[in-house]
C-alpha positions, 0 to 999 in steps of 0.5 A, a space after each residue: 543824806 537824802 538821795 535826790 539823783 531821781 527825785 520829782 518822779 516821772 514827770 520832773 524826767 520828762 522834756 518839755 516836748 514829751 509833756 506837751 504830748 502827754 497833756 495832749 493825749 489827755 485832753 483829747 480822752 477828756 473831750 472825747 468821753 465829754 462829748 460821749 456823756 453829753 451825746 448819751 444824755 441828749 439823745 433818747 435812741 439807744 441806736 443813736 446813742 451806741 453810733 455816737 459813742 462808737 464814733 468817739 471811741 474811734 476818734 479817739 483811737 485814731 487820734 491816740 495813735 497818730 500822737 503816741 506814734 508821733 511821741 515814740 518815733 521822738 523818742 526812738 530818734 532820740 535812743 539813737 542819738 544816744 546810742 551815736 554819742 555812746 559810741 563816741 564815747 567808747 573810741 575815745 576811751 579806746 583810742 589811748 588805750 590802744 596806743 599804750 597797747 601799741 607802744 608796749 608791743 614795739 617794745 617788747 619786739 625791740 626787746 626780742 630782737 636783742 635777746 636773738 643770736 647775733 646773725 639773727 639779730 643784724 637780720 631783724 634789724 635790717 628788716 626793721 629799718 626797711 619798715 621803719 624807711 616804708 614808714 617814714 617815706 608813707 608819713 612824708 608823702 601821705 601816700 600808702 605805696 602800691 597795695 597788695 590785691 587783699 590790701 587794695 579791695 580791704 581799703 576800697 570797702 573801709 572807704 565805703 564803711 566811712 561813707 556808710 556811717 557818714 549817711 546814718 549819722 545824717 538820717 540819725 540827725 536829719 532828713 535823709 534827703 538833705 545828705 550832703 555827702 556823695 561818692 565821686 569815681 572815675 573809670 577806664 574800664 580796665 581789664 581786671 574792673 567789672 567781672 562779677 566772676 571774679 570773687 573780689 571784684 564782684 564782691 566789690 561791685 555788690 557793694 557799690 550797688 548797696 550803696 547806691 540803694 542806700 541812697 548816697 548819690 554818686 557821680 562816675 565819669 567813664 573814660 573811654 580810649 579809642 580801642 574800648 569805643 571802636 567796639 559800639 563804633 565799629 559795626 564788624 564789633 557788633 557783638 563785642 559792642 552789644 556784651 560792652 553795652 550790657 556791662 554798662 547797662 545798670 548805669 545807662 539804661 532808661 531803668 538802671 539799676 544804679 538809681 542814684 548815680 550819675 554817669 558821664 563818659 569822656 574820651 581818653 585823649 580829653 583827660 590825658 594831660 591829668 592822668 598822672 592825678 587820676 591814675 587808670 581811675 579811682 573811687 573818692 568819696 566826700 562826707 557830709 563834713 567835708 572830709 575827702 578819701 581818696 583810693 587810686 586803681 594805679 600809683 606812681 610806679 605804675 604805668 597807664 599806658 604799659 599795663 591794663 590791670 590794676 594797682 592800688 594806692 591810697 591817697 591821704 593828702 587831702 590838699 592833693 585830693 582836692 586838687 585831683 578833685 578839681 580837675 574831675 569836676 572840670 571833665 565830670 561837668 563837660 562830659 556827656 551822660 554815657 548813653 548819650 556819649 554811646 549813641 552819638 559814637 555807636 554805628 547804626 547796628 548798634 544803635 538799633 540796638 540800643 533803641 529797641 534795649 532801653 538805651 535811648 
């Protein structure tokens, strides 16, 4: 039997768009040598004749590539398309595939256990009902506990990998200007938060500095408590409010460096009554599907006001994301931008200084 999977040839492959453009092309190299011919004849000066015919050659160049260029970003849009749905396509072949992978090695540590010496035995087992209680306990509240400092820094940069993908599907599919995703954090400054000298801190804030280059808007609320503010308030802190404010200065500089981040500032004593949702801060994001993540820089075994470090906790339960969402926006809209907030607290010193620094 006849093979027809490619009949029709090149031109039956082609869309409708693509073969609007080729037919195009050619009309515009046929008109271009037509009105080359009918030029050459009319005109008995072989300067005139080279002038016109040079002309229409870089006319038609100039049109030739303005069409073809148009064609090939068509079709690289097009390479990406696929490439996305190749992907998909490949985690959905995967996906049950590695849970019969899993399911095969729970049972083959099930069957290792039973094989060990009795004491040895009644040890791993005690061990797995303490996992499986953790487990349980995890499904049931959607919450990941208090996080390991590796665990804690891992999680915040697989959030930022989501929101990553999230905005180059969207550029892939759209405008880049209509993104409809965004980060939104909440900060206290805490002692262990914004030290580029720390390897995973820093590590970290390079990667938030990417993301706002990436161009994911982002909306940080800063949260100062009376002992943090008395820095750019007090003028005998003035050195200590000066090193404050050029921490902060990628945010609230008239130049900042983070150029799609919004940055607000409240006093502590104004959220205090919803720190049990906001923890001593967190990183949220929201993709351009509705989807919420949520990782906490405290947890509930923790306590805001006995410890100025930090310990983090995943959130999963997104209706409990929302609600934490509500109340940040209720602040986030009521707050004021930092440099304002620092110029209105700061004393005269320091607000010299922000002035003459590009503050205000």
């Amino acid at each position: 039997m006849k093979d027809t999977t490619n009949s029709g040839g090149f031109w039956s492959r082609l869309s409708k768009k693509d073969k609007l453009v080729i037919v195009v092309i050619a009309i515009e190299v046929g008109i271009s040598i037509a009105l080359s011919l009918v030029n050459l004849i009319h005109f008995s000066d072989i300067k005139y004749r080279f002038t016109i015919l040079t002309t229409n050659i870089v006319a038609l160049v100039a049109l030739l590539k303005v069409t073809i260029g148009r064609f090939l970003e068509e079709q690289d849009k097009r390479f990406n398309k696929l490439s996305t749905q190749i992907a998909e396509a490949k985690a959905s072949i995967l996906k049950p595939y590695n849970e019969v992978r899993t399911y095969s090695i729970k049972c083959e540590i099930n069957r290792n256990i039973s094989d060990q010496e009795l004491f040895m035995k009644e040890f791993l087992l005690a061990k797995l009902d303490t996992y499986t209680k953790e487990l349980n306990n995890l499904l049931n509240t959607k919450r990941s506990g208090p996080l390991e400092t590796k665990d804690y820094y891992d999680s915040l940069h697989r959030v930022a990998d989501f929101i990553e993908e999230d905005k180059r599907l969207s550029d892939t599919n759209g405008s880049e200007s209509d993104y409809k995703g965004k980060i939104w954090a909440l900060t206290f400054l805490l002692n262990d938060e914004w030290k580029e000298e720390n390897e995973k801190e820093g590590s970290w804030l390079s990667r938030l500095e990417a993301l706002d280059k990436s161009g994911i808007p982002t909306s940080r609320l800063w949260i100062f408590d009376e002992q943090r503010l008395n820095l750019v308030r007090d003028d005998s802190y003035f050195k200590e409010g000066c090193e404050l404010l050029e921490k902060l200065s990628k945010f609230c500089r008239n130049e900042k460096d983070y150029i799609n981040t919004t940055s607000r500032a409240v006093m502590k004593k104004v959220v205090d009554e919803h720190l049990i949702f906001f923890g001593k801060g967190f990183f949220a994001t929201a993709e351009s599907n509705g989807k919420l993540r949520l990782i906490r820089d405290d947890c509930p075994q923790s306590s805001y006001a006995t410890s100025d470090s930090l310990i983090g906790e995943i959130e999963f339960n997104e209706e409990d994301i929302e609600k934490v969402r509500g109340f940040w926006e209720f602040h986030f809209n009521n707050a004021k931008c930092l440099n304002e907030f620092l110029y209105n607290h700061a004393c005269q010193a320091t607000r010299d200084h922000m002035t003459k620094n590009g503050y205000i």
